[in-house]
C-alpha positions as CSV (number, residue, x, y, z in Angstrom):
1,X,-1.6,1.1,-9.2
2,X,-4.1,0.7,-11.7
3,X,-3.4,-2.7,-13.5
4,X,-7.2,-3.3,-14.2
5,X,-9.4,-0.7,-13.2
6,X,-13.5,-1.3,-12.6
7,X,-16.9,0.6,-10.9
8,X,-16.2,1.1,-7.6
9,X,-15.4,-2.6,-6.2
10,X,-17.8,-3.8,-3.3
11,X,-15.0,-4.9,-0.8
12,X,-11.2,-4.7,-0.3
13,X,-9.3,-8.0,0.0
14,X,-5.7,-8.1,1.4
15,X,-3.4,-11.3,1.0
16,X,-0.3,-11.1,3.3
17,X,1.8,-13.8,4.2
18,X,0.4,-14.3,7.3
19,X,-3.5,-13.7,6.6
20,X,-6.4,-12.6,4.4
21,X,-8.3,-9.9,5.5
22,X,-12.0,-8.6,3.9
23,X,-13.6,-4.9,4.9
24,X,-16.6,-3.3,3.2
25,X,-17.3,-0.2,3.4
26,X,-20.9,1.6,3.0
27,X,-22.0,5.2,3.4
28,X,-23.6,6.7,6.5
29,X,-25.1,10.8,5.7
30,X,-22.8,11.2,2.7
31,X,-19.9,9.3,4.7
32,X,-18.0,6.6,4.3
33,X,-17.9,3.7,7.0
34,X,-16.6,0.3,7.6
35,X,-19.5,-2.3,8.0
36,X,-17.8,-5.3,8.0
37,X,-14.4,-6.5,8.5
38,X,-12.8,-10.1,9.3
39,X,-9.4,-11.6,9.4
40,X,-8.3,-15.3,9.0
41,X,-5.0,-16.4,9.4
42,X,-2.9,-18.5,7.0
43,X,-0.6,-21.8,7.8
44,X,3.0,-20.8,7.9
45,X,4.2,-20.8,4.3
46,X,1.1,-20.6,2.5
47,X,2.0,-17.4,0.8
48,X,5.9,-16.1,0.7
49,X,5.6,-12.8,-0.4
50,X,8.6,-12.4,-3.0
51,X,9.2,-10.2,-6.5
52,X,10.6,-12.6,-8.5
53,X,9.4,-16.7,-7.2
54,X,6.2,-18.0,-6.7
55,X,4.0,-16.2,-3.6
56,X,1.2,-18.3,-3.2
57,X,2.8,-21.4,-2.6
58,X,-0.5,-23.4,-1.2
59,X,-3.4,-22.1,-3.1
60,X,-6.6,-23.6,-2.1
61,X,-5.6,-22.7,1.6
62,X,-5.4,-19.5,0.8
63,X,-8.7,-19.5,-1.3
64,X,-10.1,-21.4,2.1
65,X,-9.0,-18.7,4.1
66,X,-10.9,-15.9,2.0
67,X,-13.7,-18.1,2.4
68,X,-14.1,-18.0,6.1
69,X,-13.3,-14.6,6.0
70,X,-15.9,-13.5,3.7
71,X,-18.1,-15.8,5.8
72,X,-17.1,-13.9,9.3
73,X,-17.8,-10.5,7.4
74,X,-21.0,-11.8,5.9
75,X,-20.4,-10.5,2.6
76,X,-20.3,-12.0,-0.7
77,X,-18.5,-9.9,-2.9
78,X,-18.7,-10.1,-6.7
79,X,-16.0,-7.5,-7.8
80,X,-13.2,-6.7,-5.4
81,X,-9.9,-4.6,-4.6
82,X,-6.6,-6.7,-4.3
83,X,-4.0,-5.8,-1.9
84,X,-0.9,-7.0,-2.1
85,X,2.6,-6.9,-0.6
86,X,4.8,-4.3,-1.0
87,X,7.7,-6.7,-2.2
88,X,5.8,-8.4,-4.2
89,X,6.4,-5.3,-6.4
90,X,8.8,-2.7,-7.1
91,X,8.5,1.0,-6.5
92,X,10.8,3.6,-8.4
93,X,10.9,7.1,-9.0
94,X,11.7,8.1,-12.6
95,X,13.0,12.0,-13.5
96,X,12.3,13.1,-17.3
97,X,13.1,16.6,-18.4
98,X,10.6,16.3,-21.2
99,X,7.6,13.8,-21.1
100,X,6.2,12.1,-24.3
101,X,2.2,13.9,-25.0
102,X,1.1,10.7,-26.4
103,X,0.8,8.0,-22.9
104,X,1.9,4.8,-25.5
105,X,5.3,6.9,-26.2
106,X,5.4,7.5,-22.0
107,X,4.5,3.5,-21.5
108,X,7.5,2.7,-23.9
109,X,9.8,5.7,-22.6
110,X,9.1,4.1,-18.8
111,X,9.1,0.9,-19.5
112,X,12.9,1.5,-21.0
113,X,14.4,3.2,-18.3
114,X,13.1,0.3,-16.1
115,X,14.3,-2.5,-17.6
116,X,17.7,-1.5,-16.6
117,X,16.9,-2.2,-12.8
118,X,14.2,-5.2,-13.1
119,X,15.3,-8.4,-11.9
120,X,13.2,-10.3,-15.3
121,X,12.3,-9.2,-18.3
122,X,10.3,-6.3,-18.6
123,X,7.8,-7.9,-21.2
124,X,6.9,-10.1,-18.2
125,X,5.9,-6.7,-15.8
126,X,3.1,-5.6,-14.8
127,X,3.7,-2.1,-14.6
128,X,1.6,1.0,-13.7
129,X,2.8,4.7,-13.3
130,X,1.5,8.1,-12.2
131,X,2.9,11.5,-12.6
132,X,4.2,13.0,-9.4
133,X,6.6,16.1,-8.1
134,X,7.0,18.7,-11.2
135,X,10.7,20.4,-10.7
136,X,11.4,24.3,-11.3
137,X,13.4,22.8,-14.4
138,X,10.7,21.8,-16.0
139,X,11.3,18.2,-15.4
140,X,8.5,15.8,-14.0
141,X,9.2,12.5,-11.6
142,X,7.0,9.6,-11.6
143,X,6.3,6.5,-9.6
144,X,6.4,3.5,-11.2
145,X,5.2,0.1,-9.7
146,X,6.0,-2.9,-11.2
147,X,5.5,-6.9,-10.7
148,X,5.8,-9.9,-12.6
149,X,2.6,-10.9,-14.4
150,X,2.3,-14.3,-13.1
151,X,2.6,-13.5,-9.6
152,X,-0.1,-10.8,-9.5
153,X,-2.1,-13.6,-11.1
154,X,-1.5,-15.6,-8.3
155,X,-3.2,-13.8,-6.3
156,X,-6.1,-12.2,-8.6
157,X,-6.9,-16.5,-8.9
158,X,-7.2,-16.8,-5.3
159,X,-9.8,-14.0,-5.9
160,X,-11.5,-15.9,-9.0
161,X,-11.4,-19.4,-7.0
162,X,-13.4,-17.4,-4.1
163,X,-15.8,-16.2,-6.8
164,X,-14.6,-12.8,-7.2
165,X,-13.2,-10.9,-9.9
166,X,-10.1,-8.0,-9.0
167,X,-10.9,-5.1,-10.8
168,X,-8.2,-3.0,-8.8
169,X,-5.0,-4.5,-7.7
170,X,-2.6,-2.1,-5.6
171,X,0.6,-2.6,-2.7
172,X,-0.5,-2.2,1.1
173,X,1.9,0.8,1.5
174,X,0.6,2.5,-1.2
175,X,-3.3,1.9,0.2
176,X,-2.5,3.4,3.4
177,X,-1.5,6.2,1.4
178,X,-4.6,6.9,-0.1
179,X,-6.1,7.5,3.6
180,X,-4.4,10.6,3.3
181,X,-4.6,11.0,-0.9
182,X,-8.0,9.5,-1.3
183,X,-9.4,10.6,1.9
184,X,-9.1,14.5,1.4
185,X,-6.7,15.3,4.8
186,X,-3.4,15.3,2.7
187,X,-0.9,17.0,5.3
188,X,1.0,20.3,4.0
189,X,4.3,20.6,3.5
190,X,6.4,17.3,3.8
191,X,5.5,14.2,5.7
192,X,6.8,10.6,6.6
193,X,5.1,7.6,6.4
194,X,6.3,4.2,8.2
195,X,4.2,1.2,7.4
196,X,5.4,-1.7,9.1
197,X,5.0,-5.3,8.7
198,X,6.1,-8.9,9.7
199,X,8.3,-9.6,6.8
200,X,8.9,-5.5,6.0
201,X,9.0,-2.3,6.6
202,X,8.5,0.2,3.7
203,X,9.3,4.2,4.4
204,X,7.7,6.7,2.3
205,X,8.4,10.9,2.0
206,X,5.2,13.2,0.2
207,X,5.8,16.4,-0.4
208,X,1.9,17.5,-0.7
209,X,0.3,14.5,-2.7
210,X,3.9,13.9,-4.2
211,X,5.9,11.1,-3.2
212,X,9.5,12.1,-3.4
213,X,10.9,8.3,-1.7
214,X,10.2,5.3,-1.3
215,X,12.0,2.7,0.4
216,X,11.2,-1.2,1.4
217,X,13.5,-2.9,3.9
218,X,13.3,-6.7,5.0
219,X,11.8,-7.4,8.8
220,X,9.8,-5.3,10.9
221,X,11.8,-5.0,14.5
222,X,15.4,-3.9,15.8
223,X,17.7,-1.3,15.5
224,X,18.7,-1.9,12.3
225,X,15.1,-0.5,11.1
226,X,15.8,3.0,12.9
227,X,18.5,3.8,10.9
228,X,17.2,3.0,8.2
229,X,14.9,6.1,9.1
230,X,17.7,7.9,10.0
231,X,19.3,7.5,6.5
232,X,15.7,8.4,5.1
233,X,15.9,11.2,6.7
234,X,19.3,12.6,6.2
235,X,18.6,12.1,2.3
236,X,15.7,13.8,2.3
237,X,17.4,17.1,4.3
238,X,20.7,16.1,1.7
239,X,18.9,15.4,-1.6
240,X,15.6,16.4,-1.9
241,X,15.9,20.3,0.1
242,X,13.7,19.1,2.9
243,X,12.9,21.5,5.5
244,X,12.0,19.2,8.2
245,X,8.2,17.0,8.3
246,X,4.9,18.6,9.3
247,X,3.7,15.3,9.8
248,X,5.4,11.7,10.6
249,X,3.2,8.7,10.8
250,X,4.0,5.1,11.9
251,X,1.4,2.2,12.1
252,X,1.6,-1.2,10.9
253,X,2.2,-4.6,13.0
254,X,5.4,-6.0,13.9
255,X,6.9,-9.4,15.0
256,X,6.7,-9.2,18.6
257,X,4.6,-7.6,20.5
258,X,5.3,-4.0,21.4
259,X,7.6,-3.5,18.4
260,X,5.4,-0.6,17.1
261,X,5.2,1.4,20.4
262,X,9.1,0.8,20.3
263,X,9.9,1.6,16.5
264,X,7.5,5.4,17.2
265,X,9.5,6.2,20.2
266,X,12.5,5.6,18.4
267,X,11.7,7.7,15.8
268,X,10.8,10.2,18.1
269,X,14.4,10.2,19.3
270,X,16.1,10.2,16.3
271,X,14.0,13.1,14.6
272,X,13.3,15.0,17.3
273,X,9.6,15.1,16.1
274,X,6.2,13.9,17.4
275,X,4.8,10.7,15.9
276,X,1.3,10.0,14.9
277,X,-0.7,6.5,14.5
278,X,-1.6,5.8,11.4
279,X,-5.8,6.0,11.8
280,X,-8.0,4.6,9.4
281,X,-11.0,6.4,11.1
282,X,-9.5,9.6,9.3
283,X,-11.0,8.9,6.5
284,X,-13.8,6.3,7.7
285,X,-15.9,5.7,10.6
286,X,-16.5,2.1,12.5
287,X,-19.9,0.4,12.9
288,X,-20.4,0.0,16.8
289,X,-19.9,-3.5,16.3
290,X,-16.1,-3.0,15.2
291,X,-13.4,-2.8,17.8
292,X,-11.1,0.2,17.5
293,X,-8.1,-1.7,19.3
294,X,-4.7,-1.2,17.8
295,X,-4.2,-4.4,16.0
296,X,-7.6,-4.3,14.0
297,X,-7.0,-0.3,13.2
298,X,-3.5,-2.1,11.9
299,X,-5.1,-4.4,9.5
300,X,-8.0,-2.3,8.6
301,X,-5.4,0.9,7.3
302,X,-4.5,-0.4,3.4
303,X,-8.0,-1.6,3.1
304,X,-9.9,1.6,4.1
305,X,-7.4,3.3,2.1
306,X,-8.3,1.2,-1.0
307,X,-11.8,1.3,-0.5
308,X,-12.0,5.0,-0.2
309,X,-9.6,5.7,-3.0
310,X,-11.9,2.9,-5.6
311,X,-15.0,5.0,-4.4
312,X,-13.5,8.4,-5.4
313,X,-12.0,7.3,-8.7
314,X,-15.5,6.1,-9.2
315,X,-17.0,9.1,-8.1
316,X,-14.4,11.1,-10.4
317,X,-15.3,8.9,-13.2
């Protein structure tokens, strides 16, 4: 998403409902690496993620939170990336057969088709798009991510009230794309992406760098989850001519513990495929000092992802 874009930030900040996380990342021989990282957690109901009431319910313990984290990663950030959760947006796929040259005529062509689906008004969205699969029809798809205004400056405040502006503001799911899209190892052919968390679970499907679905479920655990895969899948083989995934990723924390072992194996079963973790060491390395276990790769994933996508748009620019 690209809201409010800036030089390459110097840390990634995530706000989820139950934590704030901060990771920096520096270079090492023309390489990217993590040097610092810290996580704090939040009291229960301090932020409700949510795309159309408040989501940071109890702001200066959320803005506390940051605090001690930037403190624990020994950083002190002036311009930052914002993550935040995936429904605390929405993400749709829009076809056009012919696309406006002039991006203002695109803006107001998108911004028309999506008011038919948003729950508010769409003079109240932030909205950001990209262009994405192109058809044999001539015809060309694009993601569109929107949110209300005020709540993404809910967040951005807790940012500002730490000190720190947020020149980049993007949804975890997407960030743990851009390991992949901003990290140079996109997979050929088609792939899946699960990204799980407490309160969600959000299921992508690339074809290359395209994303051809995108779908965000409530909860993280149970049986209920798998078939939501399993419908995923059968529209993809239905709908979009898939041929079966090169790659399928899972990664993420659940509710209990466990639950991510158990949603990969079931996967497993239902598609008949191996499943990879989702590694954010792909596309940077750790500092000695930072522990590769499974729960701090989990946390680190949307942030590494921003990081290295900022520092290539950056670079690009």
């Amino acid at each position: 998403m690209r809201w409010l874009t800036s030089p390459s930030p110097d840390a990634a900040i995530q706000i989820a409902p139950e934590h704030v996380s901060v990771s920096v990342l520096g270079g090492r021989g023309g390489e990217p690496v993590v040097q610092g990282y810290a996580i704090e957690p939040l009291p229960p109901g301090a932020v409700v993620a949510s795309l159309t009431s408040q989501n940071v319910v109890s702001h200066p313990a959320v803005v506390d939170a940051l605090r001690r984290a930037l403190d624990r990663a020994g950083v002190r950030p002036r311009r930052v990336s914002l993550i935040i959760p995936d429904v605390a947006a929405r993400v749709s796929l829009l076809r056009f057969e012919k696309v406006p040259a002039r991006r203002e005529d695109l803006d107001q062509l998108i911004r028309w088709q999506i008011r038919k689906a948003a729950p508010f008004p769409i003079e109240e969205a932030a909205l950001t798009f990209d262009a994405g699969a192109h058809a044999a029809d001539g015809s060309t798809e694009f993601i569109v991510v929107m949110a209300r205004q005020d709540i993404v400056r809910e967040y951005e405040s807790v940012c500002e009230d730490a000190g720190m502006h947020a020149g980049l503001v993007d949804i975890a799911t997407l960030s743990v794309l851009n390991l992949f899209l901003a990290g140079g190892s996109v997979p050929d052919g088609d792939w899946l992406v699960i990204h799980v968390q407490p309160e969600y679970t959000s299921v992508v499907i690339l074809r290359g760098r395209d994303v051809l679905f995108f779908r965000n479920k409530a909860g993280s655990d149970g049986e209920g989850l798998a078939d939501v895969v399993h419908q995923s899948a059968m529209y993809y083989q239905d709908r979009l001519e898939g041929r079966g995934f090169s790659r399928v990723l899972v990664g993420g924390v659940g509710k209990t513990a466990g639950a991510i072992d158990g949603m990969r194996r079931s996967v497993e079963e239902r598609l008949g495929v191996s499943v990879q973790p989702i590694d954010p060491t792909r596309a940077a390395a750790l500092t000695d000092r930072i522990s590769a276990a499974p729960d701090v790769l989990a946390t680190l994933a949307p942030l590494v992802g921003l990081m290295v996508r900022s520092r290539t748009e950056a670079v690009g620019a």
